[in-house]
Every structure is written in structure tokens, then in C-alpha cells.
C-alpha positions as CSV (number, residue, x, y, z in Angstrom):
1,X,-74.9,29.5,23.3
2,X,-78.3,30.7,22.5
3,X,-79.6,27.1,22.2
4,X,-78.2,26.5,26.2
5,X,-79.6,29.6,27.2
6,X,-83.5,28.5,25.4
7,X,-83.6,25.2,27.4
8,X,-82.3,26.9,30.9
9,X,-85.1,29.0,30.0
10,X,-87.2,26.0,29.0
11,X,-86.7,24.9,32.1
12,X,-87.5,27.4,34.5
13,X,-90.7,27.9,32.7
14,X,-91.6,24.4,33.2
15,X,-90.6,24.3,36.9
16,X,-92.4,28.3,37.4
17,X,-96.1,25.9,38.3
18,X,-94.3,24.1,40.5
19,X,-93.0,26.7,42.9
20,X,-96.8,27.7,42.8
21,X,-98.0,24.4,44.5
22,X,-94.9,24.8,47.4
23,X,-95.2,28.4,48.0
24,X,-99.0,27.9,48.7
25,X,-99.4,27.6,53.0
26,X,-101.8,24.7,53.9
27,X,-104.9,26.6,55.2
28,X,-105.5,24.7,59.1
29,X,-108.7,25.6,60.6
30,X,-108.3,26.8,64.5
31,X,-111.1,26.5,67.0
32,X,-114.2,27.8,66.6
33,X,-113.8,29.6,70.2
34,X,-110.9,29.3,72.5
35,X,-113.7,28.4,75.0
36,X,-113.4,24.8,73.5
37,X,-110.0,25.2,73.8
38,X,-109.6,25.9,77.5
39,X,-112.0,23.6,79.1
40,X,-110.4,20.6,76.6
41,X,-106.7,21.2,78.7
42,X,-107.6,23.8,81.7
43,X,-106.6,20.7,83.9
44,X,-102.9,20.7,82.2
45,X,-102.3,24.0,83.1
46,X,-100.6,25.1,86.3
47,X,-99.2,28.1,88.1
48,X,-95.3,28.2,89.3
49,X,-94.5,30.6,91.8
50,X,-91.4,30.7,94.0
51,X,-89.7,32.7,97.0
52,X,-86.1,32.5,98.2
53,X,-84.0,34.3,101.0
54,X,-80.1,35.0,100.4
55,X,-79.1,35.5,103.7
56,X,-75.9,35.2,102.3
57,X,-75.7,38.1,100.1
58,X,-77.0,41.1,102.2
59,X,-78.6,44.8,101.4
60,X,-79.0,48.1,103.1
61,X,-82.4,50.7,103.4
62,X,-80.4,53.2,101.8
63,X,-81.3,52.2,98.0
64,X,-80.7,49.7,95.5
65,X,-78.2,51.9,93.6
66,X,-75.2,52.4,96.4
67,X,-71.5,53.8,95.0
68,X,-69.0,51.0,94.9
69,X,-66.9,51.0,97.5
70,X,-69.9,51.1,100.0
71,X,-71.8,48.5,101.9
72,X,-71.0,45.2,103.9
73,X,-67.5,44.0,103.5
74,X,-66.4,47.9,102.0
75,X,-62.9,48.8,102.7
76,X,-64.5,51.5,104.6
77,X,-67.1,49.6,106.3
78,X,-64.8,49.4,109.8
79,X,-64.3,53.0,109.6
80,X,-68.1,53.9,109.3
81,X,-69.2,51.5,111.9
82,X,-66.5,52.7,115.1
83,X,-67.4,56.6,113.7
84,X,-71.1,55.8,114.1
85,X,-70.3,54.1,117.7
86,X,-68.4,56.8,119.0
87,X,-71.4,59.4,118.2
88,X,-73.3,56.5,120.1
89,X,-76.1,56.7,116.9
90,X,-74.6,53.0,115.7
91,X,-75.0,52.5,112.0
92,X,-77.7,54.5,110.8
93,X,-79.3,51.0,108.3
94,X,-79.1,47.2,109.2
95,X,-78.4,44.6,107.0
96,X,-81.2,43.2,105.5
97,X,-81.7,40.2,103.7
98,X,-82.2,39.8,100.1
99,X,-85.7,38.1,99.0
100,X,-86.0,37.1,95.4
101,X,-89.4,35.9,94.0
102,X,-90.3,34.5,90.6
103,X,-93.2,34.0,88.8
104,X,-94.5,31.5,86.0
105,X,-97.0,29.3,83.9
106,X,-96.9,26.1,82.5
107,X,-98.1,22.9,81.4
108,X,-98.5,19.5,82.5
109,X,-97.7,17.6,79.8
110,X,-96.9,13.8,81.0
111,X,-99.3,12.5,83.9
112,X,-96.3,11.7,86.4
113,X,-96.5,15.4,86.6
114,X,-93.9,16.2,84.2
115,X,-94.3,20.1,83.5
């Protein structure tokens, strides 16, 4: 036993310098500035914005944050609208529609204008 325990320990001695050279991280050099950098791709980049409506999906002015139960297509809805018409006031917010925007970067990276 102690002879198989001298060569696993032979062994792990001899592969020890080994591990040195893996664990070692390659040391890349970066630009000097990221001046350099920019005006090399400042042409790739480009700017993504869009902008829809939902016309489908409507809100009220009351708040983002209404109770469930309330709004267009509410079980109660009916009842709100002929109590509102009766006082002659109509509903006191409108439907609105929903906007939704979105924002984003990228780059151009095939010149078909693959981003």
C-alpha cells in the first residue's frame, strides 16, 4: 500500500508544474484608447427605436393599478355606464389606447444590413 500511495504521490508532484502553465490567463493587450476603437466601427453601430398602438387592448385615466373587476368588459361595466347616464355626467374617463415604446442599440454586423 505504501509503495501505491508514493507513486500517486509521485505523480501529482510531477503533474503540480503542469497545472501552473494552464492556470496562467494569456495576458491580451486592449486598445490604447477606446477613441481608436470607436472611429474603427462607429459606422456599424445603430440606434433601434420602436412605437406601437394596441387599440385593441384599452386603458382608463384613472391609474395604472385599477381593482380587478373594473374597467372595459367588467361585469359591472353596464351598470356603471347607465348610472353615469342617468345623472347625465356620462362616464367620468374614456378609453384610451395603449402606446408601448421600446428602445435599443446594436450592431451592423453583415453589410446586407444584418443587425
Amino acid at each position: 500500500m505504501t509503495s501505491a500511495l508514493r507513486r500517486a504521490a509521485r505523480a501529482i508532484l510531477a503533474t503540480a508544474p503542469l497545472l501552473y502553465f494552464i492556470a496562467v490567463p494569456a495576458q491580451a493587450k486592449g486598445p490604447d484608447s477606446l477613441s481608436e476603437l470607436s472611429t474603427q466601427v462607429s459606422d456599424a453601430v445603430v440606434n433601434i427605436s420602436a412605437t406601437t398602438v394596441d387599440a385593441k387592448h384599452s386603458t382608463r385615466n384613472d391609474g395604472p393599478n385599477l381593482p380587478p373587476g373594473v374597467g372595459p368588459g367588467a361585469p359591472f361595466d353596464d351598470l356603471f355606464e347607465e348610472f353615469f347616464r342617468r345623472r347625465g355626467q356620462g362616464m367620468p374617463e374614456m378609453p384610451r389606447q395603449r402606446r408601448s415604446s421600446s428602445l435599443g442599440s446594436g450592431f451592423v454586423i453583415d453589410p446586407s444590413g444584418i443587425v
